[in-house]
C-alpha positions in Angstrom: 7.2 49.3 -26.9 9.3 50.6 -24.3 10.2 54.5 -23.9 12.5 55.6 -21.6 11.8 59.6 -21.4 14.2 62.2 -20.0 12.9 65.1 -21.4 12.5 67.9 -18.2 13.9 65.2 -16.1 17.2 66.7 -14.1 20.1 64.7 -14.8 21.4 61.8 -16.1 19.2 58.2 -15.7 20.7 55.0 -16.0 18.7 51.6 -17.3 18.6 48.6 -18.2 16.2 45.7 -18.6 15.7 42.2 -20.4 12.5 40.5 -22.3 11.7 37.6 -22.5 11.8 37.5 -26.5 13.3 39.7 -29.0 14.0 43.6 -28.6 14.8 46.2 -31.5 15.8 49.1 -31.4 12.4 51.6 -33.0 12.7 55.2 -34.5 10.2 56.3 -32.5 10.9 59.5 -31.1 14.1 59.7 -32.9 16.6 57.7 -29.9 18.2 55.1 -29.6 20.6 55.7 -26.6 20.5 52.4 -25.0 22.8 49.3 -25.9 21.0 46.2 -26.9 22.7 42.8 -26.2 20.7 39.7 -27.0 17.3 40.1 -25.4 19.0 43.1 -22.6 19.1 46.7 -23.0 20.6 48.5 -21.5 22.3 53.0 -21.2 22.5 56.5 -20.0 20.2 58.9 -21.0 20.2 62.9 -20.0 17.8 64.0 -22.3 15.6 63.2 -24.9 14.6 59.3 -25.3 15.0 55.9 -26.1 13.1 54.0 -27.9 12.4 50.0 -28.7 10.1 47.3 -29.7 10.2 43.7 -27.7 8.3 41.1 -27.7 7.4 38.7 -24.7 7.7 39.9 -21.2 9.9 42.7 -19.3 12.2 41.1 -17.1 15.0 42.3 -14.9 13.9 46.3 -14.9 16.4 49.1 -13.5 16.2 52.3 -13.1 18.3 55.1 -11.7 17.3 58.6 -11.8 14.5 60.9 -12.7 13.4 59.7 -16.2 9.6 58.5 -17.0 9.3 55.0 -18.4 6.4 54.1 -20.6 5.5 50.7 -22.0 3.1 49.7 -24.3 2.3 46.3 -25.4 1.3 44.7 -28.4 2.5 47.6 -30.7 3.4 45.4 -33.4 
């Protein structure tokens, strides 16, 4: 699982990313800001979080402003 967090950050933060294998969307947290096309994710976030599941490996990570990413693997 991937979180990307902007709760207390200042700001809006921008993503994106790709895995390797397939990526959902989780109600985890209650999110789901972020578009997901194919295997890529990607959004704008000010506050609260976003959320999803993915299998494989990150790839292609990006990340523009004050929000705290947090990845977990092998939630499933």
């Amino acid at each position: 699982m991937i979180v990307i967090n902007a709760n207390g950050s200042n700001g809006e933060t921008s993503f994106s990313f790709a895995v390797t294998g397939d990526i959902e969307h989780t109600p985890y947290l209650g999110s789901q800001v972020g578009t997901i096309d194919g295997s890529a994710v990607e959004g704008t976030i000010e506050s609260g979080c976003d959320a999803s599941e993915f299998s494989g490996e990150i790839t292609n990570v990006r990340l523009a402003g004050n929000a705290d990413v947090d990845v977990e693997y092998d939630v499933r």
